[in-house]
C-alpha positions as CSV (number, residue, x, y, z in Angstrom):
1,X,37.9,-23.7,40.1
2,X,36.8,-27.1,37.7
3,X,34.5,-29.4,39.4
4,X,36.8,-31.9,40.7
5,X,38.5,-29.7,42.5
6,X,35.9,-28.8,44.4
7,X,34.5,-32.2,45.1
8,X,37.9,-33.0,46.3
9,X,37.5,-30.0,48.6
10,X,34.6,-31.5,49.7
11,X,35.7,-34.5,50.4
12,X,39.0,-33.2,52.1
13,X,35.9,-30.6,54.8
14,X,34.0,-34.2,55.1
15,X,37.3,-36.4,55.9
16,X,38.5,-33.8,58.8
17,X,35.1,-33.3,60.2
18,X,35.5,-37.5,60.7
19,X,38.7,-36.6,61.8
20,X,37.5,-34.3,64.7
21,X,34.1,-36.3,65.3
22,X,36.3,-39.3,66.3
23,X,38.1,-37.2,68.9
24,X,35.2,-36.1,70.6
25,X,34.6,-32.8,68.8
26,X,31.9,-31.3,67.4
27,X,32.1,-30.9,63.0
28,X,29.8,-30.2,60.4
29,X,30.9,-28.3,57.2
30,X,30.5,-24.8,56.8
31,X,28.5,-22.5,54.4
32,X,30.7,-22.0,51.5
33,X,28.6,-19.2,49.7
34,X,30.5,-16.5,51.1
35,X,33.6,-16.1,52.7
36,X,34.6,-14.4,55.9
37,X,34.0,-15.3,59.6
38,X,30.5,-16.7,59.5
39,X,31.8,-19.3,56.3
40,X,34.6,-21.6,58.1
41,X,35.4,-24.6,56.1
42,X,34.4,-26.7,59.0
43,X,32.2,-25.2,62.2
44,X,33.8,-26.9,65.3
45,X,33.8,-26.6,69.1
46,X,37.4,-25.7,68.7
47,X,38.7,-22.2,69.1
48,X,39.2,-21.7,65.7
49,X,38.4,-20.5,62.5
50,X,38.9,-23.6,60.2
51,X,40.3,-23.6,56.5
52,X,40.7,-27.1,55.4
53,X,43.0,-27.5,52.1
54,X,42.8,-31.2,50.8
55,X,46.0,-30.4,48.0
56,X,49.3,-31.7,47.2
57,X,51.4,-29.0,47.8
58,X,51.0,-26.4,51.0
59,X,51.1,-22.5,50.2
60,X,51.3,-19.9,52.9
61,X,48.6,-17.5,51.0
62,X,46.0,-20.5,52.8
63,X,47.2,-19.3,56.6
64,X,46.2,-16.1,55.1
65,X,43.0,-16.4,54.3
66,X,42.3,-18.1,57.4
67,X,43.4,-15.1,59.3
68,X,41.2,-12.9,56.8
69,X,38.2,-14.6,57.4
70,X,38.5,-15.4,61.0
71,X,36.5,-14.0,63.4
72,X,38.7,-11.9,66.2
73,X,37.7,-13.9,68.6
74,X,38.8,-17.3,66.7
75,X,42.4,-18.4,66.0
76,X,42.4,-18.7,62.1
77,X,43.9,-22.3,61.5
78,X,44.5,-24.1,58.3
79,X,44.5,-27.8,58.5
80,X,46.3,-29.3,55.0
81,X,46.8,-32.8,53.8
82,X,47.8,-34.3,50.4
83,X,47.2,-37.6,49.1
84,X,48.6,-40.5,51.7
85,X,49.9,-38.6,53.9
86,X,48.3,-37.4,57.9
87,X,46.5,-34.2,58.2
88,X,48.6,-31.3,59.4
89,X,47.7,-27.6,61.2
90,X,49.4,-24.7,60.2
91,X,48.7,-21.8,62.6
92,X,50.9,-18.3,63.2
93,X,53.9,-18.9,65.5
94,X,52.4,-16.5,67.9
95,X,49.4,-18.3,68.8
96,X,50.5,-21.4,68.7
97,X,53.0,-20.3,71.9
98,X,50.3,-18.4,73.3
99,X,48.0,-21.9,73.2
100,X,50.7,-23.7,75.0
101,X,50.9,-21.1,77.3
102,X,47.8,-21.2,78.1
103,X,47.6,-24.8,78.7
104,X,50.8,-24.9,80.2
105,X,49.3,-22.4,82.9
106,X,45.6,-24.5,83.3
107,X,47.8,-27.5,83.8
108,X,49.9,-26.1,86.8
109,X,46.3,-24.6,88.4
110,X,45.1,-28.4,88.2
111,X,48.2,-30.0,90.0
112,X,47.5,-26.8,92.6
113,X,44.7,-27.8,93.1
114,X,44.9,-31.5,92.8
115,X,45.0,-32.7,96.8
116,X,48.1,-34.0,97.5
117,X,47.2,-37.7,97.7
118,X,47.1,-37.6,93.5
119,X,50.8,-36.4,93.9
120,X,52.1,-38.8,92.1
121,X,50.8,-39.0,88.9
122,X,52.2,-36.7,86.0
123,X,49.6,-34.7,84.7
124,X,50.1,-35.4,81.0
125,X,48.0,-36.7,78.8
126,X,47.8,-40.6,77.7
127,X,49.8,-40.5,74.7
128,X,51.6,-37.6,75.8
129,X,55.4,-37.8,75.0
130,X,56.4,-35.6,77.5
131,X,58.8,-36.6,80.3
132,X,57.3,-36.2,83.9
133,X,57.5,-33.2,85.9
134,X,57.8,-35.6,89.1
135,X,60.8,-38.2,87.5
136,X,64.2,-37.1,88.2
137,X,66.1,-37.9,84.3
């Protein structure tokens, strides 16, 4: 790998640790002697094992590794972006519907247990683009 490939791979772990700082997340880069679950790219509060590819073209051999190195206990997740364009994730199709899931089954415990004065409010996020559970379309 020349030189400027890996400062651009550097620079790629430094601009989505920003990315993650800004939304309240914890980032710092990883060790990158080694490989394997204790190296991530990035070493978040998130659930997951981080591979960050800062390329201009996406190959699936990168969700790979992620799920190589990951630690069982952390969904491997590669985060990609190319020149101008927004950072994308790429996880397995498995555990991205077993994350939504999940949340989808923490979100209905929360309006269980929400008393029923807060009734009318939605639940979703701000900035969600989901329609409301509560709005008859």
């Amino acid at each position: 790998m020349s030189r400027m490939s890996r400062e651009k791979g550097k620079r790629g772990e430094r601009e989505f640790c920003e990315l993650l700082r800004e939304h309240g997340f914890d980032a710092r880069r990883g060790q990158q002697f080694a490989g394997g679950n204790d190296s991530p790219d990035v070493v978040t509060d998130l659930p997951c094992h981080v591979e960050v590819k800062r390329t201009e073209t996406f190959s699936p051999s990168y969700l790979l590794q992620a799920e190589r190195d990951a630690h069982p206990a952390l969904q491997p997740a590669v985060f990609w972006k190319r020149n101008n364009w927004k950072w994308c994730a790429f996880v397995c199709a498995h555990h991205y519907v077993a994350m939504w899931k999940e949340l989808l089954a923490l979100r209905e415990e929360v309006e269980r247990l929400r008393p029923a004065a807060d009734s009318t409010t939605t639940g979703a996020p701000s900035g969600c683009n989901q329609p409301s559970l509560t709005e008859n379309n």
